[in-house]
N, C-alpha and C positions, 0 to 999 in steps of 0.2 A: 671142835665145834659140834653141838648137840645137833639130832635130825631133826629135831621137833622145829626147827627153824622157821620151817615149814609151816606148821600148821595154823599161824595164823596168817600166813599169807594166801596160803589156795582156797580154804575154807573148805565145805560138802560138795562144790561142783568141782572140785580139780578137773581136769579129763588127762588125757594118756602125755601132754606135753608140758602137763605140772609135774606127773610123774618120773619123766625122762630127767626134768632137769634136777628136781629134790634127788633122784640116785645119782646123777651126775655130782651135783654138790657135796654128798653124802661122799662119796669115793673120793672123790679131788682131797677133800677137808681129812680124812682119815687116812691118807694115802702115805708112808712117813718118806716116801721119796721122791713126794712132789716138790715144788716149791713156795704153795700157797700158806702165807703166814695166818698163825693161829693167832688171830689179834683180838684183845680188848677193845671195848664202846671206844677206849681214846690211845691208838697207836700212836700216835705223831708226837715224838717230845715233846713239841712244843704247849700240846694241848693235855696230854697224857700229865708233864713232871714240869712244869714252865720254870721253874729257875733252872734247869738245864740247854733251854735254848734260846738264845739274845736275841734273836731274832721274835719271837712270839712278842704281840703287843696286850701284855698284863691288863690294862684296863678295859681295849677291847674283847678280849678275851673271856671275861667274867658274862658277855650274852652272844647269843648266837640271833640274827636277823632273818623273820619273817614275815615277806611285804603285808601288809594289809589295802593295798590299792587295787587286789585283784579277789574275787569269790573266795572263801574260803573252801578247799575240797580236803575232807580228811585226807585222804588217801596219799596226796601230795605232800603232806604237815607231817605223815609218818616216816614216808620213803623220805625225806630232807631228812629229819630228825635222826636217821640211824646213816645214810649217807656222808652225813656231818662227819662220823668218828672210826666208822670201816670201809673198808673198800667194796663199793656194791656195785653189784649188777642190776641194771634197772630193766625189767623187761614189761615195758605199755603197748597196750594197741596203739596206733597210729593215731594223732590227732589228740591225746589225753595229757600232755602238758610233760616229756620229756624234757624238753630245750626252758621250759618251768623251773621243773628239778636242778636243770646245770645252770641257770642262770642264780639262784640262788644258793646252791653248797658254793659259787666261785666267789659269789661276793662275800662271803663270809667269809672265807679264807683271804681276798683282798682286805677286810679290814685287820684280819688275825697277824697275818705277816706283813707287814709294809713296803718289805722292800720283796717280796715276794715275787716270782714268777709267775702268771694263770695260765693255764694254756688249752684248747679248745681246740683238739683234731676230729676230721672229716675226712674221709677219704677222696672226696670227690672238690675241685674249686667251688662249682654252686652251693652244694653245701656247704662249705666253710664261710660262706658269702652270706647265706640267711640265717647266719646266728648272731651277728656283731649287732644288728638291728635289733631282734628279739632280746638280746641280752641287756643293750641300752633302755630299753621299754618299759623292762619287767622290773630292772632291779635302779635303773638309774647309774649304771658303772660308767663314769666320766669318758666320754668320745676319746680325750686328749691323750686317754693310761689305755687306749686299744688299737692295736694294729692287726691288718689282715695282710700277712706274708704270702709270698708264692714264689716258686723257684726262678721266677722272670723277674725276680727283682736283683741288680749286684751284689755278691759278698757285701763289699764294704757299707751298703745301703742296709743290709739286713742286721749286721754287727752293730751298727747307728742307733736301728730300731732297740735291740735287745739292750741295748744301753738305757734308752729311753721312755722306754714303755714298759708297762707291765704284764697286760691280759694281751694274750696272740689267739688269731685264731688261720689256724694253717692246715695246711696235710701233713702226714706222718714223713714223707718224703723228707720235706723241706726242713722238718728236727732235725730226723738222722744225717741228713745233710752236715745243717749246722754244730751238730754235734762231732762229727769227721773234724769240720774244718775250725773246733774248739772255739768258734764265736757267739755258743748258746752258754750263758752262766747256769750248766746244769743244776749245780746245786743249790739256785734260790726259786729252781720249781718246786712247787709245794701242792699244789693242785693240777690234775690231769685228768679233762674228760674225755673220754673217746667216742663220737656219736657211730653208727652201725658199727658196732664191737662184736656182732658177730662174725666180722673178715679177719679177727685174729687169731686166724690158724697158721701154723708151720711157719714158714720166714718171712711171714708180712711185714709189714712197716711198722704196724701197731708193736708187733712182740718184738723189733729189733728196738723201737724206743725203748718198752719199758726194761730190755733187758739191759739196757744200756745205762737208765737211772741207776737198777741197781747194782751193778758193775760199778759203780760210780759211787754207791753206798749216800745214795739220795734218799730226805723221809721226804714221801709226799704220799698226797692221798688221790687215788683213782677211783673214781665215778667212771661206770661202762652203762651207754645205753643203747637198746635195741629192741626192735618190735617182734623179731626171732632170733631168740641166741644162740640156735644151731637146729639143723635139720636133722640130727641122730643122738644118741648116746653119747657117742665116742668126741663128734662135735662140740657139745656144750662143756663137756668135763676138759677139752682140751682150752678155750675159752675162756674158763672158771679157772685153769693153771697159770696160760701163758698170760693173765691179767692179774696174779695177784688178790681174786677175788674171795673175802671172805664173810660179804652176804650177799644175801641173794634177793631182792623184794619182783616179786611178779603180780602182774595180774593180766584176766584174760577178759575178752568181752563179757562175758555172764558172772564175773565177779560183783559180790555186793556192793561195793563200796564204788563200785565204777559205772555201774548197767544206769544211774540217772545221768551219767556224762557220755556213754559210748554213743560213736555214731553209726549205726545201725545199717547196713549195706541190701544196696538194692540193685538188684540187677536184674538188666535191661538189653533183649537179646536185639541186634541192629544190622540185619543182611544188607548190604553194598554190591549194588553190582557190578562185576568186574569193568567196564565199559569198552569201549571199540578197541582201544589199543592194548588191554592188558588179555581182550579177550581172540586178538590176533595171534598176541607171543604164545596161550594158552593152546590153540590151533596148530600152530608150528612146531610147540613140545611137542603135541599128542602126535606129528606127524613121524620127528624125528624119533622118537620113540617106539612108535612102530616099526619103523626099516630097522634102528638096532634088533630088535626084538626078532626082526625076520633073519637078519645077519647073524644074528647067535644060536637061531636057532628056536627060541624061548620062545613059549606060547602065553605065557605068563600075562596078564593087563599091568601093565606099569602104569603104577598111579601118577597124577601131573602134580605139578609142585603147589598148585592152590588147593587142590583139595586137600595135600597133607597137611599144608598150615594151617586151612581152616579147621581141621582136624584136630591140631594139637590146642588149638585156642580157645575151642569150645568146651 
């Protein structure tokens, strides 16, 4: 995969966290012992060679759906557009239509494959909880073909659904779970998002699924998104591996294409005073603190625990 990938996504402002991730991508992609697949606009059989896979629906097939009920934003129409056929990494600022993007590459794939699997991890219950709404909204994916799993539901109840339904939207847990206990039909997953997909590092849950699909020699196509895809180098190229990812679409607040939609932060500094009771225990540290301080020996001021917090917070 060419470096230039790049250059129309960061455009003249890059800064130092477009550059971390383009050499990140750049290594991963060129790496010949990684495991990131060097794929075409259309890896998936079905979409790539479609009389190879019975499953692909031939007439839907022939157009890919994009809503018209919502603003049109370039930016959005692009990242879908290459989403649709590689495995991308989506990284938006917060608030710029992520849950957008996955709501639209899954409906496409619901109509591509029918009897398909969707699936929609989160790491967290709330958030797996605010995407079945957003996704009903945006794109109109039928209530009756979605269920939101959690490991408090019985085996046999969860085996029912997977029978039943199509689009899930769960935590990583609750897959590999279901995958142990052979009552997930891995191989009519077809589509995979993973929302904060920058926690797939080392043996997360994120990288025991996907390693598990392909263990299992599943096509399907992964959508990762995240508002930081890693805090280092070594971070994001791991990321970009244990995801299979082989593009990459960013953009940061001061990109063209987004600075008429970002929302712009303002901060607002708000002292709280500690009040009677916090500022009793505060009294009582500083007291105990000084007797260690004398018992040890130590002349040292030992700071109190509110001032360090306020310290780190500001």
């Amino acid at each position: 995969m060419e470096s230039n990938l790049f250059c129309d996504l960061l455009g003249d402002e890059s800064d130092e966290d477009d550059d971390l991730i383009a050499k990140a991508y750049d290594e991963s992609v060129n790496n010949d012992d990684c495991s990131v697949p060097k794929q075409s606009t259309s890896s998936i059989q079905g979409v790539n060679n479609r009389g190879h896979n019975p499953e692909f629906d031939l007439q839907a097939g022939k157009t890919w759906i994009y809503p018209v009920n919502y603003p049109l934003r370039e930016y959005q129409y692009a990242i879908v557009e290459k989403a649709l056929f590689q495995n991308t990494l989506v990284s938006l600022p917060t608030g710029l239509g992520k849950t957008f993007i996955a709501a639209v590459v899954m409906y496409n794939y619901y109509r591509w494959f029918p009897r398909s699997k969707i699936i929609f991890m989160a790491p967290t219950k709330p958030l797996v909880a605010q995407q079945i709404e957003a996704c009903f909204n945006i794109m109109g994916i039928p209530q009756s073909d979605m269920s939101q799993m959690t490991g408090s539901l019985p085996p046999s109840t969860r085996l029912q659904l997977w029978r039943d339904k199509r689009i899930f939207f769960l935590t990583p847990q609750v897959l590999f779970n279901d995958f142990a206990r052979d009552a997930c039909p891995a191989k009519l997953i077809k589509c995979l998002v993973l929302d904060e997909a920058h926690r797939a590092l080392g043996n997360h849950a994120y990288c025991q699924v996907v390693r598990e699909l392909r263990e299992r020699r599943c096509e399907f196509r992964i959508l990762a998104l995240s508002a930081t895809p890693g805090s280092d180098f070594r971070a994001v190229k791991e990321v970009i591996t244990n995801l299979l990812i082989s593009n990459v679409d960013m953009r940061h607040e001061d990109s063209p294409d987004i600075v008429a939609y970002a929302h712009h932060r303002r901060i607002e500094k708000v002292v709280v005073p500690l009040g009677v009771e916090l500022t009793n225990l505060k009294i009582k540290f500083i007291d105990v603190s000084i007797i260690l301080t004398m018992v040890k020996g130590v002349t040292a001021e030992v700071p109190c625990p509110f001032t360090l917090w306020m310290t780190q917070t500001e």
